[in-house]
N, C-alpha and C positions, 0 to 999 in steps of 0.2 A: 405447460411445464410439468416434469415429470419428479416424482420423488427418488429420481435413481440419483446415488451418488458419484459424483465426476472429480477431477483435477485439473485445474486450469493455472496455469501459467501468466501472470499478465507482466508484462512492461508497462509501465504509468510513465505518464508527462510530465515532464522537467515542472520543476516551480524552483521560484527563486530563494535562497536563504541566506540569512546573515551568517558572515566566517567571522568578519571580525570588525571592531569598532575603533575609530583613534580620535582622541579631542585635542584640540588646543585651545588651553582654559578660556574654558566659556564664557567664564564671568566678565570678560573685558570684550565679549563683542568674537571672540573668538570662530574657527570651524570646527565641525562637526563630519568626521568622515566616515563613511562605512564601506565596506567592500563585502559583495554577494559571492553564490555561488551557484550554477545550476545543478540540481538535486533534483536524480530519478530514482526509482525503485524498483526494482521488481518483485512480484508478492507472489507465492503457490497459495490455490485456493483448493479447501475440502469441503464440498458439500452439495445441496442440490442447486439446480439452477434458479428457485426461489428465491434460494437463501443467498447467492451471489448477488445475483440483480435487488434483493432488498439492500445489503450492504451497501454496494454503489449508489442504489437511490438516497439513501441517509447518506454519503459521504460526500466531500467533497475531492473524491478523487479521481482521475479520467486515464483510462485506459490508452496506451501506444499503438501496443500489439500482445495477442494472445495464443497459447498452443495447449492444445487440450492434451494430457497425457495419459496413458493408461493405467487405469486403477490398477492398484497393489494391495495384498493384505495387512499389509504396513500400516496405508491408509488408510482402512476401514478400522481397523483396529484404532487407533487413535480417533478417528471419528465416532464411536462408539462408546467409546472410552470417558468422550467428549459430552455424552449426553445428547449426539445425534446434533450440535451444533456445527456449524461452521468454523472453520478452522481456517487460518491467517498464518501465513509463516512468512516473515522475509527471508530473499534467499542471499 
C-alpha cells in the first residue's frame, strides 16, 4: 500500500431502517407495528489506501461498487487542511 493520495467513490449496501412506528395501546394485549426502509449511501473517500481499508476494517460497512476518481487540488487541499486524515463526505 502506497502513501499516495486517491478518491474513491463507493456505493455501500442497502441495510434496513426504521421510517416509522404505530401502536395500538399496548397495555391491553395490543400490536405493535413498524414499517422499514431500504437505505443505501453513497460516500467519496480522501486519503490513502491504508487509511480506507483501516476505515472499513473498523466499520461496519460493505461496499456495492466503487470508481476511483481523479485527484484534484481541491482535494488535497482539504486533505491537508485535514491533518493528512481521511476525509468522508456523503454525497
Amino acid at each position: 500500500m502506497s502513501n499516495k493520495i486517491e478518491i474513491w467513490d463507493h456505493r455501500l449496501k442497502g441495510s434496513l431502517q426504521e421510517t416509522c412506528s404505530h401502536s395500538h395501546d399496548l397495555s391491553y394485549g395490543g400490536k405493535n407495528y413498524i414499517d422499514f426502509k431500504i437505505q443505501s449511501d453513497d460516500i467519496r473517500m480522501v486519503g490513502t489506501d491504508k487509511q480506507m481499508n483501516d476505515y472499513f476494517k473498523n466499520s461496519n460497512l460493505q461496499i456495492k461498487d466503487s470508481w476511483k476518481l481523479k485527484i484534484s487540488d481541491k482535494y488535497i487541499k482539504l486533505y491537508k487542511e485535514n491533518n493528512n486524515k481521511l476525509l468522508v463526505f456523503n454525497l
